[in-house]
C-alpha positions as CSV (number, residue, x, y, z in Angstrom):
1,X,98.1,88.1,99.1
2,X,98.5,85.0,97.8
3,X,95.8,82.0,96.1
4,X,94.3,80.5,99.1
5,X,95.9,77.6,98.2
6,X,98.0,75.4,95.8
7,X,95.4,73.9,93.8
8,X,93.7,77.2,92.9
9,X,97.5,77.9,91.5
10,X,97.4,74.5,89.7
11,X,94.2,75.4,88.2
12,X,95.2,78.2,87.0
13,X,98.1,76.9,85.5
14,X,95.9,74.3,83.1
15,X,93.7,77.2,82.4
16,X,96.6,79.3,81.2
17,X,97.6,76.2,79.3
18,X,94.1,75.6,77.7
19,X,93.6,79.5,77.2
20,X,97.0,79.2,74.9
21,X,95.6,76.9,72.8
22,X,92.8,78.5,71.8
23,X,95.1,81.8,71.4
24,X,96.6,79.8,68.6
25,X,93.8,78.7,67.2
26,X,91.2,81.8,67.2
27,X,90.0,81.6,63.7
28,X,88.7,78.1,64.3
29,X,85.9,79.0,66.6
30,X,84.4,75.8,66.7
31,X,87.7,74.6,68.2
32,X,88.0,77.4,70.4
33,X,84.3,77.1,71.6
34,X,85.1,72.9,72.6
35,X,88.2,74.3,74.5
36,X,86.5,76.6,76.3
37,X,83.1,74.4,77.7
38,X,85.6,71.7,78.2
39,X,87.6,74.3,80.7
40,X,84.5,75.5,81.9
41,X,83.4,72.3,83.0
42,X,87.3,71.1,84.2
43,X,87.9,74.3,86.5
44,X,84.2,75.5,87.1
45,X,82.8,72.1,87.0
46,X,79.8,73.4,85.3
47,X,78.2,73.6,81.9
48,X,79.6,76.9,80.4
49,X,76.3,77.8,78.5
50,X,74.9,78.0,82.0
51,X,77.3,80.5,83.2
52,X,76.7,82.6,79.8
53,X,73.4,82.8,80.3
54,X,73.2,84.7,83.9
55,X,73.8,88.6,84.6
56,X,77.1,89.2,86.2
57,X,74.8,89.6,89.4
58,X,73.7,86.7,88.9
59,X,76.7,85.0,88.6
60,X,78.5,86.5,91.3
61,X,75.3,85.3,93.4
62,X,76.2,81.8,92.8
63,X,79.7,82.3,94.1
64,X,78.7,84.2,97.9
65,X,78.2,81.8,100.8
66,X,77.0,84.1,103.7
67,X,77.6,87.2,101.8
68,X,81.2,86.3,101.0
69,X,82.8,86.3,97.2
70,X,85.2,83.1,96.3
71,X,87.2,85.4,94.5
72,X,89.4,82.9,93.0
73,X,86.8,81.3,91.7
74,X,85.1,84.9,89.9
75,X,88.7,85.3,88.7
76,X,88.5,81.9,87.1
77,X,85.6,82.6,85.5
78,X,86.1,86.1,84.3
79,X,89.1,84.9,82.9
80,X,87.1,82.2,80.5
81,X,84.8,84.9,79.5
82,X,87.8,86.9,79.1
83,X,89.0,84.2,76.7
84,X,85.6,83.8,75.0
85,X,85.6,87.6,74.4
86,X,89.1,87.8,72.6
87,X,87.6,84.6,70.1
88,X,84.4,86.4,69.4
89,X,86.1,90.0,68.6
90,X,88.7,87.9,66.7
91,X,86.2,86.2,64.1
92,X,84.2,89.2,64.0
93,X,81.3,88.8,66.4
94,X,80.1,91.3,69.5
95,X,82.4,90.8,72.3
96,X,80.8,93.4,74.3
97,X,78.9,91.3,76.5
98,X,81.2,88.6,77.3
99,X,83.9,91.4,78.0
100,X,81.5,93.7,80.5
101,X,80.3,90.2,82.3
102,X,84.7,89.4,82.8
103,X,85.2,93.2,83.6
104,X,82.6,92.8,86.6
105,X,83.7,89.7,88.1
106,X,87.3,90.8,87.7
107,X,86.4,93.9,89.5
108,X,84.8,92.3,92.2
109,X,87.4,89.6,92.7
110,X,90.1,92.6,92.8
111,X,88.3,94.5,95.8
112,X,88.2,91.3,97.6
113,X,92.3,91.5,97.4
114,X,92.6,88.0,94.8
115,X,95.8,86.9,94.7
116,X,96.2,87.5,91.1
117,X,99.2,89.1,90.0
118,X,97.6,90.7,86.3
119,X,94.3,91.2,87.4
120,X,95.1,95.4,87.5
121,X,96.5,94.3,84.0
122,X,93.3,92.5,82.7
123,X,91.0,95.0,84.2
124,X,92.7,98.0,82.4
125,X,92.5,96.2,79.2
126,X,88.6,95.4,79.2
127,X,87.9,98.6,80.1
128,X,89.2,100.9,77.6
129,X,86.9,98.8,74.6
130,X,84.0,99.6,77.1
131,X,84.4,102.8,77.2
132,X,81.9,103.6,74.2
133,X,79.1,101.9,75.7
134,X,77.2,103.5,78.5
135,X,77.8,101.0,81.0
136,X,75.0,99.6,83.6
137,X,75.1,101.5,86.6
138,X,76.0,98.7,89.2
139,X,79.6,98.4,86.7
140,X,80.1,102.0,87.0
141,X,79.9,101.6,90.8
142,X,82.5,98.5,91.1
143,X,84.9,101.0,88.7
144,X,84.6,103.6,91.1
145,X,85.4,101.6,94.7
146,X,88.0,99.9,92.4
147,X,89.4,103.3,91.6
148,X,89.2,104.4,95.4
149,X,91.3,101.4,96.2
150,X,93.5,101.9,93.5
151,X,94.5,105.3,94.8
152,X,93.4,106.7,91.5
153,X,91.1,109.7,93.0
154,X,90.7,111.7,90.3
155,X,89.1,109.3,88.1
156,X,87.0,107.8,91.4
157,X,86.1,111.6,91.9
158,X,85.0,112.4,87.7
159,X,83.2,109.0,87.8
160,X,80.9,110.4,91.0
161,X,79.9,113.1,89.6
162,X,79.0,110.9,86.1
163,X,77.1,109.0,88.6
164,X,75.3,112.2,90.2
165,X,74.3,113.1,86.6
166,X,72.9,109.5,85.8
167,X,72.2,107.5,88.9
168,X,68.3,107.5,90.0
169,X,69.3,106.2,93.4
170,X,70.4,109.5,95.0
171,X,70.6,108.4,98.7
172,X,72.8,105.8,97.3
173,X,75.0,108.5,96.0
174,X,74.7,111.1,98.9
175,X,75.8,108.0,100.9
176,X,79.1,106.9,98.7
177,X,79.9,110.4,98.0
178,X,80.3,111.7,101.6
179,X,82.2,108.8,102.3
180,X,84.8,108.9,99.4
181,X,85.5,112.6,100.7
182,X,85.6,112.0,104.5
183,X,88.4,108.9,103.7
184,X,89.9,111.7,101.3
185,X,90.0,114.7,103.8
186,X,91.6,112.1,106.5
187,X,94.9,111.1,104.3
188,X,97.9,112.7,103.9
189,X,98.5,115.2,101.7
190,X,101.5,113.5,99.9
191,X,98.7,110.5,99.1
192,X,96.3,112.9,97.6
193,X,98.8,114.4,95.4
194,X,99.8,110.9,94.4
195,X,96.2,110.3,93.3
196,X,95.9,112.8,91.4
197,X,93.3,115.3,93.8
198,X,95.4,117.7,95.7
199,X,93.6,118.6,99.4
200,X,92.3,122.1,98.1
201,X,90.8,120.4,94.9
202,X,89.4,117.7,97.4
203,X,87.8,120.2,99.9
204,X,86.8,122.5,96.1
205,X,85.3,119.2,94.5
206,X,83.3,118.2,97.8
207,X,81.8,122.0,98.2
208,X,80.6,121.2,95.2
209,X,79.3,117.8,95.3
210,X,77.0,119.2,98.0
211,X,75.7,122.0,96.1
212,X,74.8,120.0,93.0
213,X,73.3,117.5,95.7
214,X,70.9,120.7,97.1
């Protein structure tokens, strides 16, 4: 699916072009820090030390009207925390927040199908340096619906039962759980061999799931 529209395309195409400036000019954070409020205030139209100051909730709150994400608009900004992430790692500082606050709006802007051909790209790449850190609970959710969609069920299905182990809401994960393995047990068998959980180690892994739940 394409960007709704050609402007979101041309948008992205100056942020690309301000992003590769401050790719050649990392070490220089004071530069790269102008570059980046001044692209957060050309493509976002907002101060940028706003933005870095709210949760990922919160900032994906800011972009729902009636309940619905502008993706393009999460993918814009993950993608400038993105950028801010690679300068802070590159001159030695914690990146860790910036990159888990890109990781979530990417994720959420992926299961709302953007139009964004690296985002699977982009998404792969934050997480592996995130993998250390015991991630908050709501990001370990939007990994594992991203997962589901990706047809990558046995990683959807190890990250459940992480979240059985951890998760305090366990309605919440009786409720996800049953439905991951009902849309499992009702594919094909060639799809759940593709993704990595063969029907008996489906039907084996939900027998459990239930016995841990009891």
């Amino acid at each position: 699916m394409p960007f709704r529209d050609d402007l979101i395309e041309r948008t992205l195409e100056q942020l690309n072009a301000t992003l590769q400036k401050i790719l050649q000019t990392p070490s220089d954070i004071y530069k790269a820090e102008a570059l980046l409020e001044e692209a957060y205030r050309k493509h976002i139209g907002t101060d940028g030390q706003l933005l870095k100051q709210l949760s990922s909730q919160e900032l994906l709150s800011t972009m729902q009207t009636t309940g619905i994400l502008d993706k393009e608009k999460s993918y814009l900004i993950a993608a400038l925390l993105d950028a801010e992430a690679w300068v802070q790692e590159t001159v030695g500082q914690d990146s860790s927040k910036a990159q888990l606050k890109a990781l979530d709006l990417y994720l959420e802007a992926a299961l709302a199908n953007v139009g964004a051909d690296d985002i699977h790209e982009r998404i792969a790449r934050l997480t592996k340096p995130l993998e250390v850190f015991v991630l908050p609970e709501a990001t370990e959710w939007r990994l594992f619906h991203y997962e589901v969609k990706r047809e990558e069920f046995d990683k959807a299905e190890t990250r459940l039962f992480e979240l059985l182990g951890t998760s305090t809401d366990t309605q919440k994960v009786t409720t996800q759980g049953q439905a991951f393995y009902k849309h499992l047990l009702n594919l094909k068998d060639d799809v759940l061999e593709k993704g990595g959980l063969p029907r008996a180690e489906v039907e084996e892994g939900y027998a459990t799931f239930k016995a841990r739940l009891s």
